[in-house]
C-alpha positions as CSV (number, residue, x, y, z in Angstrom):
1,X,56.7,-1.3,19.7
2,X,54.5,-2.2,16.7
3,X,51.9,-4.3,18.9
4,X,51.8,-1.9,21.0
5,X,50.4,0.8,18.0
6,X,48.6,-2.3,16.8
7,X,46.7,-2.4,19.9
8,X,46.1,1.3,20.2
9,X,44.6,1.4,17.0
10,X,42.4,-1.0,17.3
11,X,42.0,0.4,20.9
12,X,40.9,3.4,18.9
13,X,38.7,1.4,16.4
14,X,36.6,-0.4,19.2
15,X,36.0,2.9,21.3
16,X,34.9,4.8,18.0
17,X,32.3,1.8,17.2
18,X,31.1,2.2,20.6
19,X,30.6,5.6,20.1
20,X,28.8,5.2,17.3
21,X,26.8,2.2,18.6
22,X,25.7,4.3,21.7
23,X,24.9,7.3,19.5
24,X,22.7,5.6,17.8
25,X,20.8,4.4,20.6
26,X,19.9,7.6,21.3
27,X,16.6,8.7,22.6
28,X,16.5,11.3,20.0
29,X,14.7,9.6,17.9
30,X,12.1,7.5,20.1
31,X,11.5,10.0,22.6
32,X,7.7,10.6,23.1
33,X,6.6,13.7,22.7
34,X,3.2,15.4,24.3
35,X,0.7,13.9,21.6
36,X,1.9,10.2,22.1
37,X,3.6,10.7,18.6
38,X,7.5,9.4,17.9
39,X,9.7,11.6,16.8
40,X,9.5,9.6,13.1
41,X,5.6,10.2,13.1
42,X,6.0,14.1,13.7
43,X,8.7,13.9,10.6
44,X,6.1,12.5,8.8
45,X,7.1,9.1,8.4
46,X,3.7,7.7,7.8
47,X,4.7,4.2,8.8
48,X,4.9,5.4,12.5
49,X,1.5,6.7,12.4
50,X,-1.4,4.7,13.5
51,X,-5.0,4.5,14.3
52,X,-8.0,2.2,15.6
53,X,-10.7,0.3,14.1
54,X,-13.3,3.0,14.2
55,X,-10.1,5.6,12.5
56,X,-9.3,2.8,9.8
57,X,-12.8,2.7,8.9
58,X,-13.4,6.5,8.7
59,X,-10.3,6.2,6.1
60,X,-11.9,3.4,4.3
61,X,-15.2,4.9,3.5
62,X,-13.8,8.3,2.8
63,X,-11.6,6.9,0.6
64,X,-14.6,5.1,-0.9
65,X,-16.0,8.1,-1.4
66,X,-13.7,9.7,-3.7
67,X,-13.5,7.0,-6.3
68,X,-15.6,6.5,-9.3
69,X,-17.4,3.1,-9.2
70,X,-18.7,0.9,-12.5
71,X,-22.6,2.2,-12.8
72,X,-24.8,-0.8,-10.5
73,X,-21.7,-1.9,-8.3
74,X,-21.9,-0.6,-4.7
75,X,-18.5,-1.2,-2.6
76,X,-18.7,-2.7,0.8
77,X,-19.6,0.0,3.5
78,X,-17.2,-2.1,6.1
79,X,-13.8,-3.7,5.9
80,X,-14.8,-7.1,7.1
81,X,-12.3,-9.3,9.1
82,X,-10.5,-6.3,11.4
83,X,-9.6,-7.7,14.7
84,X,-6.3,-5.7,15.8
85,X,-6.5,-2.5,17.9
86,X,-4.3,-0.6,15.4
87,X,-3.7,0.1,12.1
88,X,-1.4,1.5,9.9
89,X,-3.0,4.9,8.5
90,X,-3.1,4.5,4.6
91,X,-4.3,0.9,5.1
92,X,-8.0,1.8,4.3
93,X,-7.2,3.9,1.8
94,X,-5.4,1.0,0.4
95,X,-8.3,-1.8,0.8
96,X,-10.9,0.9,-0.9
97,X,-8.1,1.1,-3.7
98,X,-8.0,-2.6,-4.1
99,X,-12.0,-3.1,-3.7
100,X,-12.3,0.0,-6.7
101,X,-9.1,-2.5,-8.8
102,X,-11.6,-5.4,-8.6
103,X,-14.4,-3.5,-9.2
104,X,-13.6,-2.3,-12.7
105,X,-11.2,-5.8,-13.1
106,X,-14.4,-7.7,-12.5
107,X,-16.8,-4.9,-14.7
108,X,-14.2,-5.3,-17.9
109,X,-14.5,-9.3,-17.5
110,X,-18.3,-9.1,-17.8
111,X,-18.3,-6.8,-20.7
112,X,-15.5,-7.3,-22.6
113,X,-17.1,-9.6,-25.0
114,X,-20.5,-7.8,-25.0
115,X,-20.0,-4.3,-24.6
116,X,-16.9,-2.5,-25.8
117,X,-17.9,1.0,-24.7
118,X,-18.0,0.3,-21.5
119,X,-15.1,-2.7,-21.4
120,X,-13.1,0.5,-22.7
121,X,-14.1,3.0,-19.9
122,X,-12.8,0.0,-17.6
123,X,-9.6,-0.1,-18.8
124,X,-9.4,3.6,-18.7
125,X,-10.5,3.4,-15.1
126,X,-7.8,0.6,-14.4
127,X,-5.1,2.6,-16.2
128,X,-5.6,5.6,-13.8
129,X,-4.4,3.1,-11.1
130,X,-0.7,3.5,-12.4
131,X,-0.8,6.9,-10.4
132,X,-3.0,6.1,-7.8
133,X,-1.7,6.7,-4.4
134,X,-2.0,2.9,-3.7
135,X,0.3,2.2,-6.4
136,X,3.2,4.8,-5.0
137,X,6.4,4.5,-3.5
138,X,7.0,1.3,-1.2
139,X,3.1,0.7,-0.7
140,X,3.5,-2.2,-3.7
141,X,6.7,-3.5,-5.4
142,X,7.6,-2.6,-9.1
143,X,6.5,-6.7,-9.5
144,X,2.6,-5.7,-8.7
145,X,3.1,-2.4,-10.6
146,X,4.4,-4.9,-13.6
147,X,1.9,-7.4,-13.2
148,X,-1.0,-4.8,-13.6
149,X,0.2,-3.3,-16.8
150,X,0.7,-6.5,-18.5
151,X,-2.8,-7.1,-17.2
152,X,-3.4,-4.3,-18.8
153,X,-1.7,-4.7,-22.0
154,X,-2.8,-8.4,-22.8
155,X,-7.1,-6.7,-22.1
156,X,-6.2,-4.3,-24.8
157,X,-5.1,-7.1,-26.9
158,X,-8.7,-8.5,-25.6
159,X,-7.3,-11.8,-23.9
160,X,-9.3,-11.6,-20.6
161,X,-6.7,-14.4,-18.7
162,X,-4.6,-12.2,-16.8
163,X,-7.2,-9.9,-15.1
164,X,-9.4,-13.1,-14.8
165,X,-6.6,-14.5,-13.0
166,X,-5.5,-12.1,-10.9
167,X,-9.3,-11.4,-10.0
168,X,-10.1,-15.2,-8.9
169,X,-6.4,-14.9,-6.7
170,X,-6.8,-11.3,-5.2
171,X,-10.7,-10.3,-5.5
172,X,-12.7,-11.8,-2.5
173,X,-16.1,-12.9,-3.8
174,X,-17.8,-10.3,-0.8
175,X,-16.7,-7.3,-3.0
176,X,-18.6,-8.1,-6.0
């Protein structure tokens, strides 16, 4: 008698994971709807959302747009390099962010030493990254977010090696 509870049980057990299992294979969730959207883009979940080279580049140069730029330095008008037919929409915005980051990294480097007004209106540029869409939510880890500010920190101090590193390891020489 007790094997056979035993075995109802786990009778029980097995047909409530497959339950489950097939529940969760549901269409719900990846059905396609009239505009060619998942379910998860329409819910706003922006990593379902995608767009094409000519959309990413729309977003980059918008986004270029709407930031400030050191006085002489003009961005690139293109994202160089883009061979896939999609893209993630945000990712322009992101590579404008970036380009602005090395912009200012690269202006504070060259002025530091030489002209302290505007070595300061770099950092406060490169402070305003902090809260930055770019610098939000799972778009970077808390380790990037980290690594700026001490960046940050050791340029206030005026020791120049941490932005000069970062800016000979992330800052292509086509966006100076």
């Amino acid at each position: 008698m007790p094997s056979n509870r035993r075995l109802t049980i786990l009778a029980l057990i097995a047909a409530t994971c497959l339950s489950l299992g097939l529940a969760g294979c549901s269409s719900a969730n990846s059905a396609e709807t009239p505009n060619n959207q998942s379910q998860s883009a329409q819910n706003g979940d922006a990593s379902a959302q995608f767009t094409d080279k000519a959309g990413i580049e729309q977003e980059y140069r918008e986004s270029l747009d709407k930031l400030e730029f050191p006085a002489g330095y003009t961005p690139p008008e293109t994202m160089d390099n883009l061979t896939a037919d999609q893209y993630e929409k945000g990712f322009g915005d992101m590579r404008a962010s970036f380009v602005w980051e090395c912009a200012w990294k690269r202006d504070w480097l060259d002025t530091y030493g030489t002209n302290p007004d505007e070595a300061k209106k770099a950092l406060q540029q490169l402070q305003t990254a902090k809260d930055m869409p770019y610098m939000q939510g799972n778009k970077v880890d808390d380790a990037m977010r980290q690594a700026l500010q001490e960046q940050l920190d050791k340029a206030a101090l005026g020791d120049p090696s941490a932005i000069q590193q970062d800016v000979e390891v992330n800052c292509p020489a086509d966006w100076q």
